[in-house]
NUKOLSE-752040 format. One record per residue (C-alpha): residue number from 1; chain; x, y, z. Coordinates in Angstrom, 2 decimals. Each point is the difference from the previous one (the first is absolute). Layout:
// residues N
<pos=NUM, unit=A, u=X, v=Y, w=Z>
...
//
This chain:
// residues 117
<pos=1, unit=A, u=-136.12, v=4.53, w=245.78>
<pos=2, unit=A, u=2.29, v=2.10, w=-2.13>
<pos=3, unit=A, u=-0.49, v=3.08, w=2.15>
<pos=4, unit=A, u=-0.76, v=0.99, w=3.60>
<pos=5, unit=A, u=-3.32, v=2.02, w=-1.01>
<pos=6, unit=A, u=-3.38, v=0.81, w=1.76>
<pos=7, unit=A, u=-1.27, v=-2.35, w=-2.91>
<pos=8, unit=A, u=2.02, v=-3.10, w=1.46>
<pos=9, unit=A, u=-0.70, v=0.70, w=3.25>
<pos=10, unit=A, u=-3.52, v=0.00, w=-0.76>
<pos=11, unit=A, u=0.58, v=-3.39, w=-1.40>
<pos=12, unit=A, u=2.04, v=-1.11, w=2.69>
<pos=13, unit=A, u=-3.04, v=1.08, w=2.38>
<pos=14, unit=A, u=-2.41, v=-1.64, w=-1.93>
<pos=15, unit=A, u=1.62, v=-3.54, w=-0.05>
<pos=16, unit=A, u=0.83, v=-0.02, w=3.65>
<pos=17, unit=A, u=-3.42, v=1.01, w=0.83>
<pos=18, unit=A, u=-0.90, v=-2.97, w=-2.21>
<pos=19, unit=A, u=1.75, v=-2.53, w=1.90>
<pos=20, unit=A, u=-1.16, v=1.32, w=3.33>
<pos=21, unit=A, u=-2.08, v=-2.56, w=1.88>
<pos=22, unit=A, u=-3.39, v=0.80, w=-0.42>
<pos=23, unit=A, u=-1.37, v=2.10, w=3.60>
<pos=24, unit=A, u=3.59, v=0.79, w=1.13>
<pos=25, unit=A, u=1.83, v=3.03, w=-0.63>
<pos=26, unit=A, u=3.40, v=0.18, w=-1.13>
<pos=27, unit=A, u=2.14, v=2.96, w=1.20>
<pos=28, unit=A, u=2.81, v=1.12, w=-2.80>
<pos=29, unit=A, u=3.52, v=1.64, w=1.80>
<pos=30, unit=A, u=1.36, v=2.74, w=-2.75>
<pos=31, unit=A, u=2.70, v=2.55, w=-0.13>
<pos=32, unit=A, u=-1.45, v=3.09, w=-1.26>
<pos=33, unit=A, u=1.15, v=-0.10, w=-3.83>
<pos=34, unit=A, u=-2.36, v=2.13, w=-2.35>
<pos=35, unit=A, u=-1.60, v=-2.74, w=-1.54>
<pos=36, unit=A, u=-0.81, v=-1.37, w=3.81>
<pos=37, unit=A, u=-1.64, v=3.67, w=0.83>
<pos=38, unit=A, u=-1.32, v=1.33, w=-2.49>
<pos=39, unit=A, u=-4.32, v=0.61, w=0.66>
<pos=40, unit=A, u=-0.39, v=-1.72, w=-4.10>
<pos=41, unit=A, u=0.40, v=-3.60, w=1.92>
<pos=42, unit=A, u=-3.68, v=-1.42, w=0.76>
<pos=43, unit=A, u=1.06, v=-2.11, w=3.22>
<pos=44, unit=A, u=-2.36, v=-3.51, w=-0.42>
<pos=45, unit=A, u=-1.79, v=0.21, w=3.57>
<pos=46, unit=A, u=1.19, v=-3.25, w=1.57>
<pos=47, unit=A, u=3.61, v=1.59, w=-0.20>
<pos=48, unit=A, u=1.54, v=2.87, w=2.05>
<pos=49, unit=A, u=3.10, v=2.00, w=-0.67>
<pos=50, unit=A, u=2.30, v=1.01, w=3.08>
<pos=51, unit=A, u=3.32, v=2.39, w=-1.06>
<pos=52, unit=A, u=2.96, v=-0.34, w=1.01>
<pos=53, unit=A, u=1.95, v=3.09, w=1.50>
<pos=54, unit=A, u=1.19, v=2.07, w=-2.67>
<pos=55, unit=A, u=3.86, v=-0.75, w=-0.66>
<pos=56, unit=A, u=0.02, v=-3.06, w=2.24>
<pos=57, unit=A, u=1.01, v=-2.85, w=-2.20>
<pos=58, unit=A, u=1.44, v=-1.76, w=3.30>
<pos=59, unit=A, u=-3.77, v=-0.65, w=0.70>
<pos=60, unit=A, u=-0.70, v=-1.60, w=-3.29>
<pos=61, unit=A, u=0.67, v=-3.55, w=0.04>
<pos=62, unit=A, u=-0.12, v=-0.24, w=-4.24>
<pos=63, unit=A, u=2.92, v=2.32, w=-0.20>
<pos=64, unit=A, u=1.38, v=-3.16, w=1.94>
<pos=65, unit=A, u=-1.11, v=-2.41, w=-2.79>
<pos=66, unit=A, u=1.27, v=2.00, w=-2.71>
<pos=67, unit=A, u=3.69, v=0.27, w=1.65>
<pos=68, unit=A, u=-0.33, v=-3.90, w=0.13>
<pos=69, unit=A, u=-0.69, v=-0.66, w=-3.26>
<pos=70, unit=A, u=2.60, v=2.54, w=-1.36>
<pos=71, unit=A, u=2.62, v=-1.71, w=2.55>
<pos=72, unit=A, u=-0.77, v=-3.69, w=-1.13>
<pos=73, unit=A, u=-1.47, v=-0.18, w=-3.24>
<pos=74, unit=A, u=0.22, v=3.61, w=-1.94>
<pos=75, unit=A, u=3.13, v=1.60, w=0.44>
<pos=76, unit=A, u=3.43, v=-0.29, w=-2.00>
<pos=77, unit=A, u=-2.27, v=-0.57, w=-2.98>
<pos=78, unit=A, u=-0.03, v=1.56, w=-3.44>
<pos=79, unit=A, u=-3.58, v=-0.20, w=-1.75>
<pos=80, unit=A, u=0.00, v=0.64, w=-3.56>
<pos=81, unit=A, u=-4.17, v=0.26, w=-0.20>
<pos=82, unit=A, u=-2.54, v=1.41, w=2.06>
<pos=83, unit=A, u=-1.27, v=-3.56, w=-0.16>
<pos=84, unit=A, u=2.85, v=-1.25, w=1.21>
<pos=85, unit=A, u=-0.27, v=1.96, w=2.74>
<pos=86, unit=A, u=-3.35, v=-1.27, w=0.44>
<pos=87, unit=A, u=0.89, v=-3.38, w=-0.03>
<pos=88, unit=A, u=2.38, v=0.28, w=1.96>
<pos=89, unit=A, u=-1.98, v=1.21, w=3.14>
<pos=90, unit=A, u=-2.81, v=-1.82, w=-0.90>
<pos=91, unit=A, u=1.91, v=-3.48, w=0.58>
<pos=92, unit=A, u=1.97, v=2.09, w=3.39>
<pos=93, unit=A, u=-3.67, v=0.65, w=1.54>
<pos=94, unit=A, u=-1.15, v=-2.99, w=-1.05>
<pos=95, unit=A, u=2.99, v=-1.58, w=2.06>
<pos=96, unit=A, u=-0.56, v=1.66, w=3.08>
<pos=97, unit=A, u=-3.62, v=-0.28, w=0.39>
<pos=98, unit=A, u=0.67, v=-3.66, w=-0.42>
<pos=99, unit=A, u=1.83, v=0.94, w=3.65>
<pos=100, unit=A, u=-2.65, v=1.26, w=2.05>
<pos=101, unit=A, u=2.27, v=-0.28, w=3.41>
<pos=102, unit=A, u=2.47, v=2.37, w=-1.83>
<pos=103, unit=A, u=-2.30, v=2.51, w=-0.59>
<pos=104, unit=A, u=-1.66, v=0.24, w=3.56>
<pos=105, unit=A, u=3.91, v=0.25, w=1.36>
<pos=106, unit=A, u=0.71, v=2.69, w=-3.04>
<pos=107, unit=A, u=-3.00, v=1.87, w=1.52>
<pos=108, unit=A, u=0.38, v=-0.91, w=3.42>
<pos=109, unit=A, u=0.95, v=3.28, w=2.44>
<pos=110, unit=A, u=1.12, v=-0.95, w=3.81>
<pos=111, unit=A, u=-1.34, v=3.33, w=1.06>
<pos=112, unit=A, u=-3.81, v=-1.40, w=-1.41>
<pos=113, unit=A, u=0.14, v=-2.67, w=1.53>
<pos=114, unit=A, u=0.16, v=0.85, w=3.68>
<pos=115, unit=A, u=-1.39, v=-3.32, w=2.31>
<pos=116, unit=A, u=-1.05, v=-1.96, w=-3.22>
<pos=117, unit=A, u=1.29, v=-3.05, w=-1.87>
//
């Protein structure tokens, strides 16, 4: 998506709602951007939406993610296109979802995980 709108997010809704297993419920973690608050969004009903604090990015797990990808594949770069820029994280998310145990550690919080594996 070219911009963080409540038109992608209502796409972004829409497809995960999509791939949700048909009789479960998938619950969706979000910081509380605009475009994740705003009353336009029609919520699909076999999603919920739970906010995140207000100025707590500590507590979001993507902000994790996205310091990753900067640190490893995105940074020290010069893009001369916006598709280059694109491309360019397409191919770094593509990398890292092909590394599923990196992501749960990126994620992972010690403090959430009290007397569990």
């Amino acid at each position: 998506m070219p911009f963080a709108d409540t038109w992608a997010m209502q796409a972004h809704l829409d497809e995960v709602a999509a791939t949700v297993a048909k009789g479960a419920h998938a619950v969706l973690l979000l910081d509380r951007a605009g475009w994740h608050t705003t009353e336009k969004l029609i919520v699909p009903k076999n999603l919920s939406l739970v906010f995140l604090p207000s100025r707590s990015p500590e507590l979001n797990p993507v902000e994790n993610i996205w310091q990753y990808l900067r640190a490893n594949w995105l940074s020290n770069r010069v893009f001369g296109t916006y598709v280059d820029i694109l491309d360019a994280t397409c191919e770094a998310w593509n990398k890292l979802t092909a590394q599923p145990s990196v992501i749960a550690s990126i994620g992972t919080r010690k403090w959430a995980h009290v007397g569990q594996n």
